[in-house]
N, C-alpha and C positions, 0 to 999 in steps of 0.2 A: 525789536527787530525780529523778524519772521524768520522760522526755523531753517537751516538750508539743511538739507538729507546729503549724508556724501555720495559723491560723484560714484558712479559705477561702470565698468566696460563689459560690451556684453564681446564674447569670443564665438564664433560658428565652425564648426569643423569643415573640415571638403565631405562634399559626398565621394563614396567607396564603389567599386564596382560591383551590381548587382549580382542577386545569388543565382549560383549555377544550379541545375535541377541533380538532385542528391538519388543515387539510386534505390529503388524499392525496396531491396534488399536490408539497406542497410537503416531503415526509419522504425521499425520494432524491433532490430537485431537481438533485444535484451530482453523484450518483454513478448509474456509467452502466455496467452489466450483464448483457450477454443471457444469458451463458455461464453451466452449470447449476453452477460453483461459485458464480459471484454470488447465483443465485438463491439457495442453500442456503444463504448468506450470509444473506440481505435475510430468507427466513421464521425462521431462530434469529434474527435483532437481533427481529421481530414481535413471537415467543414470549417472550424478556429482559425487551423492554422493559415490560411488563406487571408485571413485578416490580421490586424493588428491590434483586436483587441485584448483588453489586459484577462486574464484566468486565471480563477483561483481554484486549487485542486487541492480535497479534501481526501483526509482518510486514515486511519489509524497507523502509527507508524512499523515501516518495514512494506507500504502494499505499492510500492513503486512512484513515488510520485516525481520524483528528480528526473527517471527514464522517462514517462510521457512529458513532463517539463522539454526535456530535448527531444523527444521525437516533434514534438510542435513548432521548436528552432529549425532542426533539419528540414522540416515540409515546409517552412516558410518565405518569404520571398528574404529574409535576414539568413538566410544558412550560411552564405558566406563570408557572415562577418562572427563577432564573437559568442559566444554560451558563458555566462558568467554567473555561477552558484557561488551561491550567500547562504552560508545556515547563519540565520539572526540569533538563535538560541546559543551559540559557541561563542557568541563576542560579548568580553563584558561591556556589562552596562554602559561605560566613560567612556567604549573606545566604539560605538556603534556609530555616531554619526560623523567620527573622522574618519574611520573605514570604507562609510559609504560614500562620504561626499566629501572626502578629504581637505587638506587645510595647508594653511599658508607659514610660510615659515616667521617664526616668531610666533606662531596663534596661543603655542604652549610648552611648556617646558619641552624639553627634547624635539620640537620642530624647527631642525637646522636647514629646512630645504621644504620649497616648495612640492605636495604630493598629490596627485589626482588620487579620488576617490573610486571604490567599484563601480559606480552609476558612470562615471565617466569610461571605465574601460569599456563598458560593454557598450558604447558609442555604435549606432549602425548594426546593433545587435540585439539580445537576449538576457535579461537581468531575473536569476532565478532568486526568490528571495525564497528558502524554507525557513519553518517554525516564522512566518511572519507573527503570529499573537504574542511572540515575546518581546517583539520591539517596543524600546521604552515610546512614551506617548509624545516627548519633546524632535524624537524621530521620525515619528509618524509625520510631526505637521511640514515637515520639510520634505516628507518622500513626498508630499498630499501634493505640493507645491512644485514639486519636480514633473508627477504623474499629468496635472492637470495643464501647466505654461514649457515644461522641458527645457526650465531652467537649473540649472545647479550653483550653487553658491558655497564655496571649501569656507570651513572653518578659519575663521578670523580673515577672510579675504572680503575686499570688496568688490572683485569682479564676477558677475555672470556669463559662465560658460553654460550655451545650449548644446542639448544632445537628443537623440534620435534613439529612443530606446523601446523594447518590448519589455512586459513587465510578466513574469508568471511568478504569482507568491502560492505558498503552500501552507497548509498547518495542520496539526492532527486536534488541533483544540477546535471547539463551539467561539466559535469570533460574537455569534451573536448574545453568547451569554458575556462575553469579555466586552463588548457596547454596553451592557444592561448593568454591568458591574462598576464602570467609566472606567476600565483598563485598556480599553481599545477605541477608536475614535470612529462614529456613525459614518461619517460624509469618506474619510478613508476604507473602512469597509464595503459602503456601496460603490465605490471607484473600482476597488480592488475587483468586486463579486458580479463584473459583466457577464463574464459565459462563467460558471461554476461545475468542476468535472468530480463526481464523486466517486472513489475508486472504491472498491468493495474489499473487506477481508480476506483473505485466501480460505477460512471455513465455510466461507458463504457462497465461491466458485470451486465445490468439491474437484468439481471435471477437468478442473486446471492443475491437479496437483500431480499426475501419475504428466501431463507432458513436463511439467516445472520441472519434476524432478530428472526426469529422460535427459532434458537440456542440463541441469547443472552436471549431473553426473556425465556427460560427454564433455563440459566446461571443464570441470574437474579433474576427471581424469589423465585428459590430454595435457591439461596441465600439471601433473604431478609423474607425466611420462606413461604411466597406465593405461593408453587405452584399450578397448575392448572389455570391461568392468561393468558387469551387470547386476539388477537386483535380483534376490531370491523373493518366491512368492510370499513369505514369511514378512521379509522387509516391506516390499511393497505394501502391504495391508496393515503395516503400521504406520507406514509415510501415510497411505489415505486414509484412516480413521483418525489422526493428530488433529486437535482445535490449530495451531501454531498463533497463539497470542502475540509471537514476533512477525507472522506474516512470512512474504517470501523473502524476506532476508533470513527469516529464523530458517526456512525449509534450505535455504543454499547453504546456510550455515553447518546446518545436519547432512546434506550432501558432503561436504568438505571434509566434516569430520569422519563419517564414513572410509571418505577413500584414502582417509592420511591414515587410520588402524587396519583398513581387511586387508586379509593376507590370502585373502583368498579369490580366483578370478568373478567370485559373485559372491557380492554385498551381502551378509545375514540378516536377522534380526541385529544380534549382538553389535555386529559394528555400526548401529545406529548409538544415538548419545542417551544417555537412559531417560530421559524425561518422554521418548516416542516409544519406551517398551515398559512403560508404569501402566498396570492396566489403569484403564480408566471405571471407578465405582457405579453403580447408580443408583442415585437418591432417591432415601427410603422416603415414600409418601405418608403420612398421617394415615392411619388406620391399618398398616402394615401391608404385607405383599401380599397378603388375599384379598384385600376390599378394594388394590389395585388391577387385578384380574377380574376379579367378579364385575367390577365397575368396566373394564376394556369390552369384556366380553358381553355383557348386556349392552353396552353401545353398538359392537361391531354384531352380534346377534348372526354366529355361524358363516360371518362375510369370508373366514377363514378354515378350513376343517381342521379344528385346535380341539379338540373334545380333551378335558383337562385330564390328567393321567390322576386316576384313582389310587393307585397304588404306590404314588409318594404324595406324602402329605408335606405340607411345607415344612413341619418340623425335624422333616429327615434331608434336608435339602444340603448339610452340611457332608453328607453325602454324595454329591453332586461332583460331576468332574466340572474343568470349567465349560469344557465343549457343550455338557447339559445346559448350562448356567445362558451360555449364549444362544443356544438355540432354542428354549423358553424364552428369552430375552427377544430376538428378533422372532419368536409366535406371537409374541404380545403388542410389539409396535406394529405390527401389520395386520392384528386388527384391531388397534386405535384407529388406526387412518385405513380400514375399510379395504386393505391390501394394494393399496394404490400403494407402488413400490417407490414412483420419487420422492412422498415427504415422508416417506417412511425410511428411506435409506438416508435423506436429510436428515431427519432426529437420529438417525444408529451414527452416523458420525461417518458414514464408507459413500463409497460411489453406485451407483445403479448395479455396474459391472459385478463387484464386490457382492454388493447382496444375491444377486443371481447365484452368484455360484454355492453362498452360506445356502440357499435355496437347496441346490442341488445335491449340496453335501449333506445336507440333515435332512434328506428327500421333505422336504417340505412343500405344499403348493400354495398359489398364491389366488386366491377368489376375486374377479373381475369387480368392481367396486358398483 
């Protein structure tokens, strides 16, 4: 007798009423950008959102990627319908594919009642999937199957409900190394990886971090009753020389804590969290700090008027304020890089503006390259 497959019902939702156009105003309200990668950021999310294709947004975490996930809903013809974030990485393992594709009562212990799943709430909408590379691989093949026919099938049901979904997954992992390892499944990642948005660092958009901070610390303060809370120049030039390996959550985070201790109407160094007032070292090169000199300076060959001071030798150096220390330090990267002051104030770890003034202050001049 030939197999029969059981019976299935498929369900179709109503269509919703289409989105109302969302003001300008409010489609980056959170993310804060001058610098011409953000821009080149902010016009592809423009272009995306106009479509319905699916986007995958890469990038270390803390550099914003849940905010451009909805700034892409809001610009999209779905704005008025749901935004539905999923961090994949916060669900255990056993409970990820009833969470997203929910399940039928009876399917398993303590399922007294039938429950839609996320994919179904965000029907007519936006399904943010973060840390998608942790999703176990038996998940995978059901998102694959959802993404591809916009079918949904709950746990231990045998009906097919369609739904009508945008897909934006994120992850701070290499997906392509998680393919090459079989933790991640190929034909899933190239569904996933249509327009792919790569967000950069917060140390790698220097120029972004004195407005980031501008904006929290007005977030902040008004939120803590304070307003009118400014930084000292002290503060500021440790906000901008900080790597922040947390990104701009780590920088809101050190705003926050800023304005819950000063007592004062402008921010110190001090009421920064001590990891932005550790000086930062620089690593000693093989052959010590004369053959690193000797070496800058016959590269750069006078590109700088650096004429070495005669009358400290380096082994009186522990004599040194640190203000010396720094201003040899930025004579040195400037002529590495031939006095060209952008990737010269990129390796010092400050902004353009910053070094101008270290300029200023240790009359120093800068030789056109």
């Amino acid at each position: 007798m030939a197999h029969m497959s059981t019976p299935s019902t498929t369900i179709r939702h109503r269509g919703k009423t289409p989105a109302q156009p969302v003001p300008q105003a409010t489609l980056y309200r959170d993310i804060v950008g001058a610098s011409a990668r953000m821009q080149r950021i902010f016009r592809l999310v423009r272009k995306v959102a106009r479509t319905d294709s699916t986007v995958l947004l890469t990038g270390e975490s803390g550099t914003g990627k849940e905010l451009i996930a909805r700034s892409l809903h809001l610009q999209s013809r779905r704005a008025a319908g749901p935004f539905v974030p999923v961090n994949v990485g916060a669900l255990p393992e056993s409970l990820v594919e009833s969470e997203l594709f929910g399940y039928a009562r009876g399917a398993f212990t303590g399922a007294r009642d039938d429950r839609a799943g996320l994919v179904e709430a965000a029907d007519h909408g936006t399904l943010f999937l973060d840390e998608i590379g942790d999703m176990p691989l038996a998940s995978q093949v059901k998102l694959l199957r959802t993404l591809e026919t916009g079918e949904v099938r709950r746990v231990g049901d045998s009906a097919v409900r369609m739904v009508d979904i945008r897909v934006v997954a994120a992850t701070h992992r290499d997906l392509r190394r998680l393919v090459a390892e079989g933790r991640f499944r190929e034909d899933l990642y190239y569904r996933l990886n249509v327009v792919q948005v790569d967000l950069p660092p917060l140390r790698e958009r220097r120029e972004d971090i004195g407005l980031l901070a501008a904006y929290f610390l007005e977030k902040c303060s008004a939120r803590a009753g304070r307003p009118g809370l400014v930084f000292s120049p002290e503060a500021m030039e440790l906000l901008e020389r900080y790597d922040y390996p947390g990104n701009v959550r780590e920088l809101e985070n050190a705003i926050e804590h800023a304005v819950a201790i000063a007592e004062a109407a402008s921010i110190g160094a001090a009421d920064l969290p001590g990891a932005l007032r550790v000086p930062r070292l620089l690593p000693e090169r093989a052959g010590g700090p004369d053959a690193e000199w000797t070496a800058a300076m016959g590269a750069a060959s006078g590109a700088v008027g650096m004429a070495r001071p005669t009358d400290s030798p380096v082994d009186s150096r522990e004599g040194w304020s640190l203000a010396d220390v720094e201003k040899e330090h930025i004579r040195l990267v400037l002529a590495r890089h031939r006095g060209n002051a952008t990737t010269a104030a990129r390796q010092l770890g400050i902004s353009r503006t910053t070094l101008w003034r270290k300029l200023r202050e240790y009359g120093l001049r800068r030789a056109k390259s």
